[in-house]
N, C-alpha and C positions, 0 to 999 in steps of 0.2 A: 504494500500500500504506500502508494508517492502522500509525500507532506498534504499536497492539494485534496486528495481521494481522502485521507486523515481526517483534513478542516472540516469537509462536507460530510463526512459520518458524525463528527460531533456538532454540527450546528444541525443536524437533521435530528439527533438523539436529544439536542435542546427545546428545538422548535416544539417535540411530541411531549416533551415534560412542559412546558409552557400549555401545550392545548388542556394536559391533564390539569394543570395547576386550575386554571380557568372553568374546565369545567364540571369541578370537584366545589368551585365556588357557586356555579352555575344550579348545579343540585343541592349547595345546600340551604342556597336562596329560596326555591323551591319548597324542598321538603318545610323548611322552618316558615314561611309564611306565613301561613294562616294564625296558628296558636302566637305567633309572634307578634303580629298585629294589634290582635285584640289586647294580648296584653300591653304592648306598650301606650295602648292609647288609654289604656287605664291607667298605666303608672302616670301619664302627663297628665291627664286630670286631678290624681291624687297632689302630684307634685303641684300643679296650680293652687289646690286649696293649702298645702304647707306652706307656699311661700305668699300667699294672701294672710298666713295668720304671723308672718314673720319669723316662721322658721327656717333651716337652713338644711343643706345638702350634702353631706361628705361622703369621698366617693376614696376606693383603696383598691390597690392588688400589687403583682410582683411582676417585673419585668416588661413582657408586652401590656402586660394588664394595668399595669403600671401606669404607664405611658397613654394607654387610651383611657382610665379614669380621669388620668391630668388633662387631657382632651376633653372632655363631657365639662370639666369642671373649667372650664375654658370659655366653650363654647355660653359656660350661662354667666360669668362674671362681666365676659365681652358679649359677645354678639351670634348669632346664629343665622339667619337670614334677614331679619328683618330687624326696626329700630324698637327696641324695649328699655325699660331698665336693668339696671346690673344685677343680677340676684348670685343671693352667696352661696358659695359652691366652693366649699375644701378639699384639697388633696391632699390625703393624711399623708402620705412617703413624701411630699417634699420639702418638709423642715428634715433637713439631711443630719443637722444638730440632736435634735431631739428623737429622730428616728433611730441613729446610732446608738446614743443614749439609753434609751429606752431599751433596746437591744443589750448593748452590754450589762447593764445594772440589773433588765430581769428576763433576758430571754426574747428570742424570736419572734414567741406569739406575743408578747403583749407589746410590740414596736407599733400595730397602728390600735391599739384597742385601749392601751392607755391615754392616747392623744385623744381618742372619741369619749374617753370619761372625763376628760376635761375641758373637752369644748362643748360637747352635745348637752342637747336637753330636751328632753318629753314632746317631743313633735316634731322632731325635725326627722332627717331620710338620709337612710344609708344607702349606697349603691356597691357592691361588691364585686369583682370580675375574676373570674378563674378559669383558665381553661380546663383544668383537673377537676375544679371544684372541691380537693381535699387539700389547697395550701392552709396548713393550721394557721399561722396569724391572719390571713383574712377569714378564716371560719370561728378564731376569738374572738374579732371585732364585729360578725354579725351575732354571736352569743352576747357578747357585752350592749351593745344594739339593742337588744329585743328585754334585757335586764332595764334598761334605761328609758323603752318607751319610745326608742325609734324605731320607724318605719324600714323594715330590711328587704331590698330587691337584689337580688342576683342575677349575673350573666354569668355563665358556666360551661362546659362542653357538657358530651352526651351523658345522660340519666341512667341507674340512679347517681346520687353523689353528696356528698355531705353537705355542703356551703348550702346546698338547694332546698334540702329537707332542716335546714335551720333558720332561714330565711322566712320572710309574711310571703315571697313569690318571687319565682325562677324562672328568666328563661333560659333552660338543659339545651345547648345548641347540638343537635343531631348531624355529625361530621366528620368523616373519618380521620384528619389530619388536626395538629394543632393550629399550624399555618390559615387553615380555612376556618377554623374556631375564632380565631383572634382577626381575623379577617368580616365573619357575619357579627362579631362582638360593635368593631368601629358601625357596621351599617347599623345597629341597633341602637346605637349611639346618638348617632344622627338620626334618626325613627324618634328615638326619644325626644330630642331636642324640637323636633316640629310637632310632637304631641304636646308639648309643654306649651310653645309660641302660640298655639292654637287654643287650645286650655283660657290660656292667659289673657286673649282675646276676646274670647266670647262672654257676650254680657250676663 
C-alpha cells in the first residue's frame, strides 16, 4: 500500500466513524423525544414559578457535565434568545477555592453538597448532570437537595441509575455512547432554556 492508497483508507475509515458518530446522535434525538419534551417543558414552568418567588438555580456535575451545567447557568444569568432579566443560576464547581477545599478537608462527595448547604434554601432548584448517573458527589448534592427542600432535576445516561431515582425527576438519556449522552444533555439544555423564556413570558 503506497503512502496515497494509506491516506484514503484512513480518511474513508474516518468519514464512516463521523456518519456513525452523527447518526448515533441522530437516534438518540429520536428515541428521547417525546418523554423528553414533556418533561422539560414542565421543569421550565416549575423553574418560572421558582424564580417569580425569588429563588434561585444551582446547577453541578464533573467534567463534560461540568462544563454544560456552567453553560445552562450561563445561558440564564446572561441571555438565551431573547431580552429578559438576569436570573441566578450557580455553578457549584466553579469556586475552584472552595471546591478544592471542600474536597480536601472532607472528601469528594461533599465538594458541591457543602457549597449547596450554604447557599440554598427551601425553594430554590437543583439541576444535576451525569452521564453514569452514579458520580457520588453529584448524587450527595441531590441527597442534600431534597434534605433542604430543593427542587432536584437530573440529566443522566440510560436507566436504571442512582442520581435518577434520588432526584423529584430524571431525564435517563437512552444512548449507547457517552459522547452522545453529553451531547443530547447540551440539547436539553437549550430545550430547557426556551421552556423557561416561555414560562416566563406568559401572562
Amino acid at each position: 500500500m503506497n503512502d496515497r492508497t494509506g491516506i484514503s483508507h484512513r480518511v474513508a475509515e474516518t468519514g464512516a466513524g463521523l456518519e456513525q458518530h452523527f447518526g448515533a446522535l441522530g437516534t438518540a434525538l429520536e428515541r428521547n423525544r417525546g418523554p423528553a419534551i414533556r418533561r422539560i417543558w414542565t421543569w421550565g414552568e416549575q423553574l418560572a414559578d421558582i424564580y417569580h418567588r425569588d429563588g434561585r438555580l444551582f446547577t453541578c456535575g464533573n467534567g463534560g457535565s461540568a462544563a454544560e451545567a456552567q453553560h445552562l447557568s450561563a445561558e440564564l444569568t446572561g441571555r438565551f434568545r431573547t431580552e429578559r432579566r438576569p436570573l441566578a443560576a450557580i455553578a457549584l464547581h466553579c469556586d475552584s477555592s472552595a471546591t478544592t477545599a471542600i474536597a480536601n478537608d472532607y472528601g469528594i462527595e461533599e465538594m458541591f453538597a457543602r457549597q449547596l448547604r450554604a447557599h440554598g434554601r427551601p425553594g430554590d432548584a437543583l439541576v444535576v448532570l451525569s452521564t453514569s448517573g452514579t458520580s457520588p458527589n453529584v448524587v450527595a448534592t441531590a441527597k442534600a437537595a431534597q434534605d433542604m427542600g430543593i427542587t432536584t432535576w437530573a440529566l443522566t445516561g440510560p436507566p436504571p441509575n442512582t442520581l435518577a431515582s434520588v432526584c423529584d425527576d430524571a431525564i435517563a438519556v437512552d444512548a449507547d455512547s457517552v459522547a452522545t449522552v453529553q451531547e443530547m444533555h447540551l440539547v436539553l439544555v437549550h430545550a430547557l432554556c426556551t421552556a423557561l423564556d416561555a414560562a416566563l413570558e406568559a401572562p
